[in-house]
C-alpha positions as a printed NumPy array, in Angstrom:
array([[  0.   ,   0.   ,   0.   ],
       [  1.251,   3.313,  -1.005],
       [  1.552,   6.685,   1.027],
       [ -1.338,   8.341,   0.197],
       [ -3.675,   4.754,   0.925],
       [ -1.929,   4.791,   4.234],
       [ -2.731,   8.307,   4.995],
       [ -6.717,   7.776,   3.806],
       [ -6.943,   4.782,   5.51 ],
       [ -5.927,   6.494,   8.951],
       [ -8.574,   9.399,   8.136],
       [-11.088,   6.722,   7.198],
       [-10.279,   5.066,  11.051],
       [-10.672,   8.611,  12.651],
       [-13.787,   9.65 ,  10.945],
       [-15.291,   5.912,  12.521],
       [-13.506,   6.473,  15.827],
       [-15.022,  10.054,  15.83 ],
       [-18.758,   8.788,  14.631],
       [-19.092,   5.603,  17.452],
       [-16.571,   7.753,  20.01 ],
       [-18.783,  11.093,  20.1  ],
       [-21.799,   9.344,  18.379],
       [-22.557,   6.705,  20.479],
       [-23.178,   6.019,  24.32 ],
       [-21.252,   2.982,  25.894],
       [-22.941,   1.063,  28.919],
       [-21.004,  -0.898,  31.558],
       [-22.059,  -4.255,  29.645],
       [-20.247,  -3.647,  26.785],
       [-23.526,  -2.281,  24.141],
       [-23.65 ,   0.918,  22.28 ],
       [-26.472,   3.719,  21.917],
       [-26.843,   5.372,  19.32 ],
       [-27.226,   8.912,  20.448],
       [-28.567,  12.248,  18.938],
       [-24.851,  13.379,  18.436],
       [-24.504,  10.729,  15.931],
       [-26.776,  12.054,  13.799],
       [-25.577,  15.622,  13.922],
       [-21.876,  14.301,  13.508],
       [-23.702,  13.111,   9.714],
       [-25.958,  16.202,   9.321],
       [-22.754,  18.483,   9.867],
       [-20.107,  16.581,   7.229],
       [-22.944,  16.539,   4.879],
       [-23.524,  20.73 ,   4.898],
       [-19.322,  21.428,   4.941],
       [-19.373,  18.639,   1.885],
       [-22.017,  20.865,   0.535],
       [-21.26 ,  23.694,   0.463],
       [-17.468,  22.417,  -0.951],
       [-19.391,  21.285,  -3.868],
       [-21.022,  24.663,  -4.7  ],
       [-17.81 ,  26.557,  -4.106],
       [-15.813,  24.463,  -6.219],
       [-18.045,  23.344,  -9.176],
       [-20.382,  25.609, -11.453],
       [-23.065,  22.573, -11.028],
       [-26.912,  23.687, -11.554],
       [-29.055,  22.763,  -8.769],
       [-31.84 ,  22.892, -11.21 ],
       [-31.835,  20.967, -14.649],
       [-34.024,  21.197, -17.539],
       [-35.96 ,  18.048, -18.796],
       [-38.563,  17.641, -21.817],
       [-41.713,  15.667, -21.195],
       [-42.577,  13.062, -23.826],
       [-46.009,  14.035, -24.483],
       [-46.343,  17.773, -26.225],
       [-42.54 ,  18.168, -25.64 ],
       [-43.122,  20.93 , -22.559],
       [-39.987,  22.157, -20.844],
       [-40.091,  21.066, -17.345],
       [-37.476,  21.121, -15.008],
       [-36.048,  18.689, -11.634],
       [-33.379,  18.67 ,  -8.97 ],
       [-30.283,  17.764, -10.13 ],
       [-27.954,  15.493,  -7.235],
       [-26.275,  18.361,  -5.79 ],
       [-30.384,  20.192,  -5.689],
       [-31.328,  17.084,  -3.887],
       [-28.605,  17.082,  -1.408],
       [-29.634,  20.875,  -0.831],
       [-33.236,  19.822,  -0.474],
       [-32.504,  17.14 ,   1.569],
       [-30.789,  19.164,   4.389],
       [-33.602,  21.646,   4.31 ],
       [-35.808,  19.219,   4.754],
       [-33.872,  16.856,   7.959],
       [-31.886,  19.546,   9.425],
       [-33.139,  23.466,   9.162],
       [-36.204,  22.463,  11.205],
       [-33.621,  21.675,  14.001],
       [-31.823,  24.663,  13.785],
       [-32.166,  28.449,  14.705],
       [-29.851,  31.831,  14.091],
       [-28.362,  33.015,  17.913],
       [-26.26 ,  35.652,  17.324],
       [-23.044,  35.031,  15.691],
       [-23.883,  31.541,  15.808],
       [-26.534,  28.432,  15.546],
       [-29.015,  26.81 ,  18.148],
       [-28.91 ,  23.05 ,  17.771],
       [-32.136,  21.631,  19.149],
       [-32.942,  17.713,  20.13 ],
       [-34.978,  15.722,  18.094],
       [-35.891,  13.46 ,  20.594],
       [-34.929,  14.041,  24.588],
       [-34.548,  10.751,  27.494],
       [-36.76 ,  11.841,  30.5  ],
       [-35.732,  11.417,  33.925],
       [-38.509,   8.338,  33.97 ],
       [-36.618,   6.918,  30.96 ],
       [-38.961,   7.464,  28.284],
       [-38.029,   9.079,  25.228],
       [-40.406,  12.341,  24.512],
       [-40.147,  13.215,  20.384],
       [-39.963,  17.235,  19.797],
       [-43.533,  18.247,  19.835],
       [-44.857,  21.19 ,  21.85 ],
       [-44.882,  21.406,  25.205],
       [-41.971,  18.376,  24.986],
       [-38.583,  19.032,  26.49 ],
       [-35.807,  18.853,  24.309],
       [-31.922,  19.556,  24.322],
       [-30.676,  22.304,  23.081],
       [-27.06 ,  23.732,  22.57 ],
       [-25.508,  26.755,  20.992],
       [-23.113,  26.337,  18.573],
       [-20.247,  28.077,  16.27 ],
       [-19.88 ,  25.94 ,  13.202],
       [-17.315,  26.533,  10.438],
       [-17.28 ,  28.814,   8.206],
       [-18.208,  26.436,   5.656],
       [-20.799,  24.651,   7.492],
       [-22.805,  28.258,   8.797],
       [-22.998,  29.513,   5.274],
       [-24.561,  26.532,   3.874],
       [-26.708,  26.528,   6.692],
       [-27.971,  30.137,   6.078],
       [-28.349,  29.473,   2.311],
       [-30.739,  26.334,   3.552],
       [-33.238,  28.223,   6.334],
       [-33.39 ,  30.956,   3.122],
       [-34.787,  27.867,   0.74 ],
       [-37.559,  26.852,   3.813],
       [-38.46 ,  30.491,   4.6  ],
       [-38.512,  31.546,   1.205],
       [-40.869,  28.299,   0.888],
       [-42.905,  28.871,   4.548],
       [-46.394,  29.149,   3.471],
       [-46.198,  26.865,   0.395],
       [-46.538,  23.08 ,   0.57 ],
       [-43.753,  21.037,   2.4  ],
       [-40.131,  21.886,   0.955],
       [-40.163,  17.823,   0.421],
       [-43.518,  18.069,  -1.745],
       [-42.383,  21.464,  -3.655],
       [-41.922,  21.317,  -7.171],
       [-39.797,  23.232,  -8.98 ],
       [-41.7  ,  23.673, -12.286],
       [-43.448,  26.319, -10.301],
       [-40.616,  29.157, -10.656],
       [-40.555,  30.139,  -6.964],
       [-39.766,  26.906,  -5.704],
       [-37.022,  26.759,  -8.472],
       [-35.632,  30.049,  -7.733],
       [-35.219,  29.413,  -3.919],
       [-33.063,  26.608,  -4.844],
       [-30.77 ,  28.609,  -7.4  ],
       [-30.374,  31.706,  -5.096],
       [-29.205,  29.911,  -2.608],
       [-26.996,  28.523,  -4.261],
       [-25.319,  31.833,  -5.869],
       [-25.271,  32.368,  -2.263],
       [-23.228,  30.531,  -1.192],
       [-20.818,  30.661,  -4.132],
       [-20.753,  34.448,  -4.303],
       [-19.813,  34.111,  -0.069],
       [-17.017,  31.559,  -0.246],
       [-15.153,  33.674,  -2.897],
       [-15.661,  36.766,  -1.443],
       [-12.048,  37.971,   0.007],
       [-13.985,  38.068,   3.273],
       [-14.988,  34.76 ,   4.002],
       [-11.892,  33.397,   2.684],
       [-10.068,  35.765,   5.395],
       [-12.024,  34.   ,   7.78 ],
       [-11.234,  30.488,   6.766],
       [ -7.95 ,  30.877,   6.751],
       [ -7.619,  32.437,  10.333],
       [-10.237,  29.234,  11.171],
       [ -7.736,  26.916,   9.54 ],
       [ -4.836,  29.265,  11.339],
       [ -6.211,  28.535,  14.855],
       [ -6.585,  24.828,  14.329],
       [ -2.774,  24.238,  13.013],
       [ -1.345,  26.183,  15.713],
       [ -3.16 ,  23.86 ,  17.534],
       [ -1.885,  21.072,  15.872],
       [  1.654,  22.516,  15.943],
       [  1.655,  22.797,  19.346],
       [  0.671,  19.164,  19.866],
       [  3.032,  17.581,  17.21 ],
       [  6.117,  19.501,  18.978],
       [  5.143,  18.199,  22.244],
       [  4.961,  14.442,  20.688],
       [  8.267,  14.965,  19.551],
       [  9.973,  16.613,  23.032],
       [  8.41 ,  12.995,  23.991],
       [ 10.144,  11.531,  21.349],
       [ 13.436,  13.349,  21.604],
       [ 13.393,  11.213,  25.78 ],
       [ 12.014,   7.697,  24.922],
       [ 12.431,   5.778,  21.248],
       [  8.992,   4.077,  22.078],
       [  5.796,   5.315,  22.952],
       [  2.943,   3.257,  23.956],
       [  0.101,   5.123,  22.883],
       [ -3.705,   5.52 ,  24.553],
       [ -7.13 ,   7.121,  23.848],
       [ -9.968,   6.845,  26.262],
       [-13.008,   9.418,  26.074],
       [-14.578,  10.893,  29.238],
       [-18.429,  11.582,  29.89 ],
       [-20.311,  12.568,  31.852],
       [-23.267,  10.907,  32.236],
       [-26.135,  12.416,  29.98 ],
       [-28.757,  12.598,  33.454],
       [-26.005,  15.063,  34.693],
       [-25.381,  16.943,  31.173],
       [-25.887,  20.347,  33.009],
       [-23.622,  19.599,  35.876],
       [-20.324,  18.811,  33.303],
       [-20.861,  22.511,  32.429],
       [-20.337,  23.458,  35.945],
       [-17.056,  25.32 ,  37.533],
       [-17.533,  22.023,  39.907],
       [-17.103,  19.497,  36.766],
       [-14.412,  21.968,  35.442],
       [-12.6  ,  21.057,  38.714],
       [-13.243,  17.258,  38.823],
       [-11.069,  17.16 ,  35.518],
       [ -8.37 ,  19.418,  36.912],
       [ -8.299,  17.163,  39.778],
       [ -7.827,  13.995,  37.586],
       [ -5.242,  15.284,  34.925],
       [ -3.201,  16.091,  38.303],
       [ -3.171,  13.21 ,  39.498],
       [ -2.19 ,  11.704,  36.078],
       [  0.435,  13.753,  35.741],
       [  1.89 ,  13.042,  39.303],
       [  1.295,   9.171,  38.669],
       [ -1.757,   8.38 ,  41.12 ],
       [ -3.673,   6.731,  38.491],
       [ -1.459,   4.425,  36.857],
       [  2.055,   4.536,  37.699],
       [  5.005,   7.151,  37.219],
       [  5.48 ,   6.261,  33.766],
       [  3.222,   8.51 ,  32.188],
       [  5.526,  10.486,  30.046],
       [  2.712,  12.87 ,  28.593],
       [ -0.876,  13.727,  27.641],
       [ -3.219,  15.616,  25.5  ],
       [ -6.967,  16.633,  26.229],
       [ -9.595,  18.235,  24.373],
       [-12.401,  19.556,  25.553],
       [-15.756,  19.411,  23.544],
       [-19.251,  20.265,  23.731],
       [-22.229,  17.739,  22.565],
       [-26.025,  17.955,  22.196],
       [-26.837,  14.721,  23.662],
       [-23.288,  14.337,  25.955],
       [-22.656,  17.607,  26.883],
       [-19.062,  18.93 ,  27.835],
       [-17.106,  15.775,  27.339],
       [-13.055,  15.01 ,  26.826],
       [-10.59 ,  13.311,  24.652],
       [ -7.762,  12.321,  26.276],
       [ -4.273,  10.838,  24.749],
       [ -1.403,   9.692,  27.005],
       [  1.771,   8.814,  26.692],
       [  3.432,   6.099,  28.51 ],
       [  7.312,   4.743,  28.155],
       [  6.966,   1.967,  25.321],
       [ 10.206,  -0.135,  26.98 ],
       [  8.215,  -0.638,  30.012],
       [  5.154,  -0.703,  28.586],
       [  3.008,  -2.564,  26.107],
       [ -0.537,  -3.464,  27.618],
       [ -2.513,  -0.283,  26.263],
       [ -6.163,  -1.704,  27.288],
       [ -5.371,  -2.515,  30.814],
       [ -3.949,   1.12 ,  31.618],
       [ -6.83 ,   2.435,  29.492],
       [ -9.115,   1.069,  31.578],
       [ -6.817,   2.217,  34.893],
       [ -7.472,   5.745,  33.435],
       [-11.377,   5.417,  32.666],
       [-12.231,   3.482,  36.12 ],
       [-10.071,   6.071,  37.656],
       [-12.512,   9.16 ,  36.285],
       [-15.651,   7.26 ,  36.777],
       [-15.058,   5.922,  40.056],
       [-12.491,   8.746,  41.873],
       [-12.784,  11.721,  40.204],
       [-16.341,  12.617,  38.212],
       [-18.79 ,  12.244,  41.992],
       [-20.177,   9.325,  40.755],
       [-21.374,  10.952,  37.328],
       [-18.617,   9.936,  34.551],
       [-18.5  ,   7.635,  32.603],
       [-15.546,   6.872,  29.649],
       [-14.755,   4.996,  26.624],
       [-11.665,   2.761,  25.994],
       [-10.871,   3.356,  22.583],
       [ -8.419,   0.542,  22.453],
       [-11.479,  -1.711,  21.828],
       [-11.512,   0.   ,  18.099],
       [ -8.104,  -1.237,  17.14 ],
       [ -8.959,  -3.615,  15.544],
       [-11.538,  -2.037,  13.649],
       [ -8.896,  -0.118,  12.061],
       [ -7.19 ,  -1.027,   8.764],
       [ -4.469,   0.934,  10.13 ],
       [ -4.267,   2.789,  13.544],
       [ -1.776,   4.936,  16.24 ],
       [ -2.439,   2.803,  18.963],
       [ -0.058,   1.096,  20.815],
       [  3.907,   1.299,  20.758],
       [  5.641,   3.016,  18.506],
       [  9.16 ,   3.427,  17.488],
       [ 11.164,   6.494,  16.13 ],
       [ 11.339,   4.774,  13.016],
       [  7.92 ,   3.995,  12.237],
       [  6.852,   6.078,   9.685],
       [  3.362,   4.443,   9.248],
       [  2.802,   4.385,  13.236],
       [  3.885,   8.457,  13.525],
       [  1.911,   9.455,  10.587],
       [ -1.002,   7.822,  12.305],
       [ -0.403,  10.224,  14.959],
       [ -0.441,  12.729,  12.729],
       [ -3.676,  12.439,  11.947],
       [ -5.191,  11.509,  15.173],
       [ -3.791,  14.482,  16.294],
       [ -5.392,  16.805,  13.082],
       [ -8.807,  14.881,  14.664],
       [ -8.542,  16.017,  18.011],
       [ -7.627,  19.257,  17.35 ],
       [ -9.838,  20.286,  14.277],
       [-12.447,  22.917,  14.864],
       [-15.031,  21.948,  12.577],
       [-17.717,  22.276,  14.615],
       [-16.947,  24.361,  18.019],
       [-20.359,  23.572,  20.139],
       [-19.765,  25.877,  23.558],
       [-18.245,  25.002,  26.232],
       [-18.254,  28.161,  28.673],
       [-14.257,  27.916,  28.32 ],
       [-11.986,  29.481,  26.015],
       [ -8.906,  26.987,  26.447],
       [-10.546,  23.639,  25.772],
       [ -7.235,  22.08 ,  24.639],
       [ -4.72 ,  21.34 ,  27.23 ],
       [ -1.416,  18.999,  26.875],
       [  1.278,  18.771,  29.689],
       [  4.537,  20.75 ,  29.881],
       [  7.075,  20.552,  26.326],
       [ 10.67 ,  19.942,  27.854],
       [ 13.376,  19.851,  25.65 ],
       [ 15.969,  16.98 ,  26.85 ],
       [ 18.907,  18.983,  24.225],
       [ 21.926,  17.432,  25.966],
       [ 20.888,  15.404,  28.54 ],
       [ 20.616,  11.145,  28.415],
       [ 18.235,   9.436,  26.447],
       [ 16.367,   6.832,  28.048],
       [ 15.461,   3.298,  26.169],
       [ 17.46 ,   1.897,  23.098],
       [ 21.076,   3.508,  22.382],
       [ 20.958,   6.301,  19.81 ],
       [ 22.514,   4.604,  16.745],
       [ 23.049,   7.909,  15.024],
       [ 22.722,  11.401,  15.455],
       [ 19.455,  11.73 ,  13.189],
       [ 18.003,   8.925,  14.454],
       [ 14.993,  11.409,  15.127],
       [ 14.69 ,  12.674,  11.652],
       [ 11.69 ,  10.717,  10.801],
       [  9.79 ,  12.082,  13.796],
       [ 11.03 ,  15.66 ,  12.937],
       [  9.941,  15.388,   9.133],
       [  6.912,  13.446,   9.929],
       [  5.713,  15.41 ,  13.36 ],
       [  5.91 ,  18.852,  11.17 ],
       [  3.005,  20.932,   9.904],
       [  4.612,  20.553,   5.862],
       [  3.925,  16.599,   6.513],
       [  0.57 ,  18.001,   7.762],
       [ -0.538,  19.356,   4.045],
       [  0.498,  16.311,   2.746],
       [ -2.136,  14.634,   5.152],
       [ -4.685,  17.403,   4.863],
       [ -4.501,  16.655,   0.563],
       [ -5.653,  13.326,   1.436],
       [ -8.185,  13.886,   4.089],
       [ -9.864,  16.642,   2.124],
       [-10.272,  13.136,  -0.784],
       [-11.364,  10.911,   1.166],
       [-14.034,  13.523,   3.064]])
């Protein structure tokens, strides 16, 4: 397998880690829920893919057919019309304008009896503000201007768009949307999106490498940390806010699994069904250590049990390896390209800001303290050459990054 398959197939692992890790809620016996944050996790990649379609492409959303019988013009969707139709129809009813920003709303909400109420009046329902991407909150405002500029008519999903109002909602959205994304503008604003996120990223590849530059192996972790969604409120809370300080202490002064830890990364995110939630990554020293599940589970018994008041709950994402073609769990070596690039682009995952759902904080991603070992002793395997950490310095580097970025923007 080439480069480039390597480097999809690692995207193509995140995007399912991402989908059943934020999508999907994990009980003690082992089953998974589907939860309402699945379905937005879809509804979201489907309005950025969107909207990259109208920006790049001059396709109609409207096409022009001829009916058999007195050869009358008459016109239909085209795919990229029905795509557009079909998030005004499933999503736009779910969504409201707040500001500079978006309301999310529930379809469907768990009551405190256990029953599941749909979103009818008088219902309660979740609902969570949200800054989306540029991208994503311009295709959303060219949708609600297709279902208000419809409001009144038949359903948007009945409309037909030989009747020219119907068919001109569609194609002014679209210009919308185009004219936006190439306006100097917006593309000011994606760029100082995309700015934010690679610093980001930067930040968190240097710090791999200071890791790097004291151990030649790594054994890598994930685990994910709830809150339960009865106590969604609560993990908003300056109270929650200090639970988690209290447990990435103690990780870092080795009270949760031993002194080994060599390093961490955590990202704080905000769901509609979850609420404030984490993504944790740790580092351990890969001589010593080799057993990622069992200290996986030491860290997500650890938050549920000692450190959440009885309210947390985690995932082990070691269970997924092996629902990975390829994936940057477990030990790796300085010279394992495939294993670092993996990394790579679990670390573009965590630290993406495609959708930013508020979390009451403004630094929601934390990592422990870069330290620079220039000079001093090496632990693990003899250096057998001084650029024996070239590979992690070419590979850990935000020019490998648009390499990786070429192929996650392919296989989106």
């Amino acid at each position: 397998m080439n480069e480039q398959a390597i480097i999809d197939a690692f995207a193509k692992g995140e995007r399912l880690h991402e989908r059943i890790a934020k999508g999907m809620r994990h009980t003690l016996n082992g089953s998974a829920v589907i939860t309402e944050d699945y379905d937005w996790l879809l509804a979201l990649a489907k309005l950025e893919r969107t909207a990259k379609r109208l920006a790049s492409t001059d396709e109609s959303v409207v096409t022009i057919i001829r009916q058999r019988q007195r050869q009358r013009v008459a016109y239909k969707l085209t795919g990229l019309g029905q795509a557009i139709r079909n998030l005004v129809v499933n999503t736009v009813p779910l969504v409201e304008r707040d500001g500079s920003g978006f309301i999310l709303k529930g379809n469907t909400f768990r009551k405190a009896d256990g029953t599941i109420a749909g979103f009818i009046p008088g219902e309660p329902f979740t609902i969570t503000r949200a800054i989306l991407n540029p991208r994503i909150s311009v295709m959303l405002r060219a949708c609600m201007r297709i279902a208000h500029r419809l409001s009144g008519h038949l359903a948007v999903e009945m409309a037909d768009v030989n009747e020219q109002r119907f068919r001109e909602a569609y194609e002014h959205a679209a210009r919308f949307v185009r004219r936006v994304c190439k306006s100097r503008r917006f593309k000011t604003i994606l760029q100082n999106h995309q700015r934010s996120a690679n610093k980001n990223l930067k930040s968190c590849l240097d710090y791999v490498t200071s890791l790097f530059e004291k151990h030649s192996k790594l054994l890598v972790m994930r685990v994910d940390l709830y809150i339960h969604p009865e106590h969604r409120e609560w993990s908003a809370s300056a109270h929650a806010e200090h639970c988690v300080g209290q447990f990435l202490r103690a990780l870092r002064e080795g009270r949760i699994i031993d002194p080994d830890v060599q390093g961490w990364i955590v990202k704080r995110e905000g769901g509609l069904y979850r609420g404030i939630h984490f993504h944790l990554m740790v580092f351990l020293d890969g001589h010593k250590h080799q057993d990622g599940y069992v200290y996986s589970q030491l860290l997500g018994e650890a938050w549920m049990r000692r450190f959440s008041d009885g309210k947390g709950t985690y995932f082990n994402c070691w269970v997924l390896r092996k629902k990975y073609e390829y994936n940057a769990l477990g030990v790796v070596h300085v010279s394992d390209w495939t294993m670092l690039t993996g990394i790579t682009v679990a670390l573009e995952y965590v630290t993406k800001e495609d959708c930013a759902l508020e979390t009451g904080r403004s630094r929601n991603l934390r990592r422990g303290i870069l330290v620079r070992f220039a000079g001093s002793p090496k632990l693990g395997a003899p250096r057998k050459a001084e650029n024996d950490l070239s590979l992690v310095k070419q590979v850990l580097t935000c020019s490998h990054l648009q390499r990786l970025q070429h192929g996650l923007a392919k296989g989106s």
